[in-house]
C-alpha positions in Angstrom: 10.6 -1.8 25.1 7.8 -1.0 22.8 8.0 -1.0 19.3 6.3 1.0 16.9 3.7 -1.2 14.4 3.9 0.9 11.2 5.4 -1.0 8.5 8.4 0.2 7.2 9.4 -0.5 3.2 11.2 -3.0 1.7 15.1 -1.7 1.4 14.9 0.5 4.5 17.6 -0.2 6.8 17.7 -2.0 10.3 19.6 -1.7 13.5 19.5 -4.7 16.2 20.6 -4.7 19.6 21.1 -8.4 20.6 22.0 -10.2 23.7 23.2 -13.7 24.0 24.6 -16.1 26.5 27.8 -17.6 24.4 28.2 -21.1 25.7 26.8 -23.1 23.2 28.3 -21.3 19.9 31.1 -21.1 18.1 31.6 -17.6 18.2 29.5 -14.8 16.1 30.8 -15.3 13.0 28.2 -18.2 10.4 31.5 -19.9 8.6 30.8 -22.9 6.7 31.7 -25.9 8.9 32.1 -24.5 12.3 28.7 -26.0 14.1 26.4 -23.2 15.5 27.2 -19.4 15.3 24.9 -16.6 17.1 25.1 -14.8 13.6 23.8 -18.5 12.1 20.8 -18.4 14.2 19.9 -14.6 14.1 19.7 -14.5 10.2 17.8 -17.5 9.9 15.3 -16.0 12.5 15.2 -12.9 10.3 15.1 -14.3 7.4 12.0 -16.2 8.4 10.3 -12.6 9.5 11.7 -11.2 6.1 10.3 -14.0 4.2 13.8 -13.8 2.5 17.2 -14.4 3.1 18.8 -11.7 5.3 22.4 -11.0 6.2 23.7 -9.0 9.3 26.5 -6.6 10.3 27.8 -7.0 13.9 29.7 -3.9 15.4 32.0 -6.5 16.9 32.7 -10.1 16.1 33.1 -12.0 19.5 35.0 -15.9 19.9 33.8 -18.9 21.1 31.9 -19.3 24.3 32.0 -15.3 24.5 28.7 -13.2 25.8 27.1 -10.0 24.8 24.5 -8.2 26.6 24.7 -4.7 23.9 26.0 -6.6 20.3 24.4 -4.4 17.6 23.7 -5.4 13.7 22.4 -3.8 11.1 20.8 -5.1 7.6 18.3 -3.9 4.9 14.9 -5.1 5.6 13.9 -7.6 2.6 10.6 -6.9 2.8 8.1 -4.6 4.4 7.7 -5.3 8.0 7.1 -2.8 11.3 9.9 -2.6 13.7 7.5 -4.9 16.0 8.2 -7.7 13.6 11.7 -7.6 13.7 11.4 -7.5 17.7 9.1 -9.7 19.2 8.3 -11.5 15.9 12.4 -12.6 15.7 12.9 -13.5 19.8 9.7 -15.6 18.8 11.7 -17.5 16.8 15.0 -16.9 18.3 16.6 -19.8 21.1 16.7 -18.9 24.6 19.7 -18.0 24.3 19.7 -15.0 21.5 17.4 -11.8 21.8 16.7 -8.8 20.4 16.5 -6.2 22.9 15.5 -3.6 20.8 14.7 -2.8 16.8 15.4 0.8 15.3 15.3 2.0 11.8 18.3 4.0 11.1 19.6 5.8 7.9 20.7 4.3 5.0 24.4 5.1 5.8 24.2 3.4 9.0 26.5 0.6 9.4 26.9 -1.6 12.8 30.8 -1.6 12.8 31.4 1.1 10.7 29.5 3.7 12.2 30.5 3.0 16.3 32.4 5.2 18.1 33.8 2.8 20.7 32.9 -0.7 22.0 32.9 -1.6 26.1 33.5 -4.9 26.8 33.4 -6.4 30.3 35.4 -9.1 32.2 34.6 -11.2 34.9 36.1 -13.1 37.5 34.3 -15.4 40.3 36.8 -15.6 43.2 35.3 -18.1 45.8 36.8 -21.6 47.6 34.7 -23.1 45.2 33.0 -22.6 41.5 29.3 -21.9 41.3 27.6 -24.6 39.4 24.8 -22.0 38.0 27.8 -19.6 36.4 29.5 -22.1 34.3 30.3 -21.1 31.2 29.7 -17.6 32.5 32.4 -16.4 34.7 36.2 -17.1 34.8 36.7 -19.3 38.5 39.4 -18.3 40.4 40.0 -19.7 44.2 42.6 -17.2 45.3 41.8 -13.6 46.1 42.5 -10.6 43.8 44.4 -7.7 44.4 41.7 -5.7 42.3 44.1 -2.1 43.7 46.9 -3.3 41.7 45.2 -4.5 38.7 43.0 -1.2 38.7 46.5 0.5 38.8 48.6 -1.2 36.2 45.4 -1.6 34.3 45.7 2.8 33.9 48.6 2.2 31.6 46.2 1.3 29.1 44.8 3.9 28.6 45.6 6.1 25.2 46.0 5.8 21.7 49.3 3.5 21.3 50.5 0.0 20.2 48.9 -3.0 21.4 51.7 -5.8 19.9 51.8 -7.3 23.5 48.0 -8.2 23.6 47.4 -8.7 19.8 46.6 -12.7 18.9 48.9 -14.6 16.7 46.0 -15.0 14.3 44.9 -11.4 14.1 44.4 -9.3 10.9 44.4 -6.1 11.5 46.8 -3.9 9.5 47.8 -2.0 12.7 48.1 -2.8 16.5 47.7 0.5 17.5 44.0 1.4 19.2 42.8 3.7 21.4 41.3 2.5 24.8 39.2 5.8 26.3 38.8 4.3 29.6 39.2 0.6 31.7 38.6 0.1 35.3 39.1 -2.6 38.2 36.4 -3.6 40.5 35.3 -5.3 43.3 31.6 -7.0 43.4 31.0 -9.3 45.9 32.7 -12.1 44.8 33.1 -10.8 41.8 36.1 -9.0 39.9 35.3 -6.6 37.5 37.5 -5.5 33.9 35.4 -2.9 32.2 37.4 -1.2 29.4 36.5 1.1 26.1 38.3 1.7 22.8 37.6 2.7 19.8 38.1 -0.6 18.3 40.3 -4.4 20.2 42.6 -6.2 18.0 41.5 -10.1 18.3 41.8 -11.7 21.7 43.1 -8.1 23.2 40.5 -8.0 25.7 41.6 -11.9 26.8 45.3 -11.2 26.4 44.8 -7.8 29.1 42.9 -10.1 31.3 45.0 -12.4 30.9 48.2 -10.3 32.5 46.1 -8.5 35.0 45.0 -11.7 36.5 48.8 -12.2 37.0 49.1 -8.7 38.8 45.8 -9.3 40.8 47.3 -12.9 42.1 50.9 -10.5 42.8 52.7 -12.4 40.5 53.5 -9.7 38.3 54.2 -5.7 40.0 52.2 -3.2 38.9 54.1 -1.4 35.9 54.6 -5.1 34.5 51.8 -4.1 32.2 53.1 -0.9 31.4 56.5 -2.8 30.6 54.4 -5.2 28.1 53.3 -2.7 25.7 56.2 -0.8 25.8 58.1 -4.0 24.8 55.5 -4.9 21.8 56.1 -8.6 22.1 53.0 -10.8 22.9 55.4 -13.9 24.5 56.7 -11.6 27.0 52.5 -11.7 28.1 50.8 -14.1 30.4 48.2 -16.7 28.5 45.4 -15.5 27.1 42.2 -15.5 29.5 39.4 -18.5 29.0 36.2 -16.8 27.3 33.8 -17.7 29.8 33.9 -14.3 31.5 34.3 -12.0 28.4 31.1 -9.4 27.2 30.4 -7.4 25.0 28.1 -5.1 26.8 27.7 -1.5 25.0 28.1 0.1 21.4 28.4 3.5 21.1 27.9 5.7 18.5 27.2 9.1 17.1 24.1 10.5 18.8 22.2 11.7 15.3 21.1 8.4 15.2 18.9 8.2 18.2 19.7 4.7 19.5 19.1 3.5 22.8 21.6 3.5 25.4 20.9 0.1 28.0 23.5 -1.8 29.9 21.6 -4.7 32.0 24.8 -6.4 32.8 24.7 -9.9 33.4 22.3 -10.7 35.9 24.3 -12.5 38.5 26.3 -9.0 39.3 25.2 -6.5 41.9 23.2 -3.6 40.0 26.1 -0.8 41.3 28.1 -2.7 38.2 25.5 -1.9 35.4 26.9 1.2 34.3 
């Protein structure tokens, strides 16, 4: 993607799309203490560009080990410096592991979780008589087939605005557990068993927690309304365990079109391209 040279003032006001590949960091979030942290590594990048110390906003903070292919931050720039800068000049500092996709100057009310719409995160299960060594840390291993039908099926009941109790962590802060989830879906890839689902916001580990269940479903475990059954009960120990973080994505942001950001979903890379929606 090319980025414009002109050279934007000090104080205007940045949005990031970043990528990263999780395995090495403990989580987004740079808290004293915890080791490395994607958001660690991207501020100290841009606050090399900057010249000065910069701090991010994500649209969503992800866990340990979790990916993201379409994350998106925003900050004020700290000193005058052309959206190139902020693109190739940050990946040229970045680790292989974090980089910018793409660098946009937005208005001044723009705020990365603030402003989104929805987030779509993607979950993703390798079912083969044996893991892949080149997708560790990248895809949740299963030996047993899926029955992706049924967990396309009960996965429907998630869908709407309602309480999420059942798939809300122990450690979460929201005020509420209610969200709204606009649409989720159960695929087949190859050998590869796709979650995709989209809400306006997930309560901490909700993503996991679904996964978690529908997994149970998928191996026949659990019947098909066993997930309807879970949120109508509210009680997150009625659930199955929450799902490793290896497979987990964060792979699109949405937001109000006014603001002209681009729309790209590469998808991990290991997945056939019908599943880069």
């Amino acid at each position: 993607m090319q980025q414009s040279d002109t050279v934007l003032d000090a104080g205007a006001r940045i949005a990031l799309c970043v990528e990263y590949c999780g395995r090495d960091y403990h989580g987004w979030q740079r808290q004293s203490g915890t080791g490395l942290t994607v958001q660690g590594v991207l501020e100290a990048a841009l606050s090399e560009i900057a010249h000065a110390d910069v701090t991010v906003a994500c649209a969503g903070r992800t866990d340990a080990r979790v990916h993201a292919t379409g994350q998106v931050v925003s900050f004020e720039s700290a000193s005058p410096r052309s959206l190139k800068a902020w693109y190739l000049g940050t990946n040229s500092i970045l680790p292989r592991t974090v980089r910018v996709r793409w660098a946009e100057a937005v208005p001044s009310e723009f705020h990365a979780r603030f402003s989104a719409l929805s987030r779509r995160y993607r979950y993703i299960w390798h079912t083969a008589p044996t893991p892949s060594t080149s997708l560790i840390g990248q895809v949740t291993w299963l030996r047993d087939h899926l029955d992706v039908s049924a967990m396309h099926s009960a996965a429907q009941a998630l869908v709407g605005e309602q309480d999420f109790s059942a798939f809300q962590a122990a450690s979460c802060q929201s005020p509420t557990p209610f969200r709204n989830v606009s649409s989720v879906s159960v695929s087949q890839m190859g050998q590869f068993t796709v979650l995709e689902i989209t809400a306006n916001a997930f309560l901490h580990h909700m993503v996991r927690n679904i996964a978690g269940s529908l997994t149970e479903v998928g191996k026949r475990a659990q019947k098909i309304d066993w997930i309807r059954e879970l949120l109508l009960g509210r009680d997150r120990t009625q659930a199955a365990a929450t799902a490793v973080s290896d497979g987990l994505y964060l792979v699109e942001v949405r937001y109000p079109d006014h603001y002209g950001l681009p729309r790209v979903d590469i998808g991990p890379a290991f997945l056939p391209s019908e599943s880069h929606t």
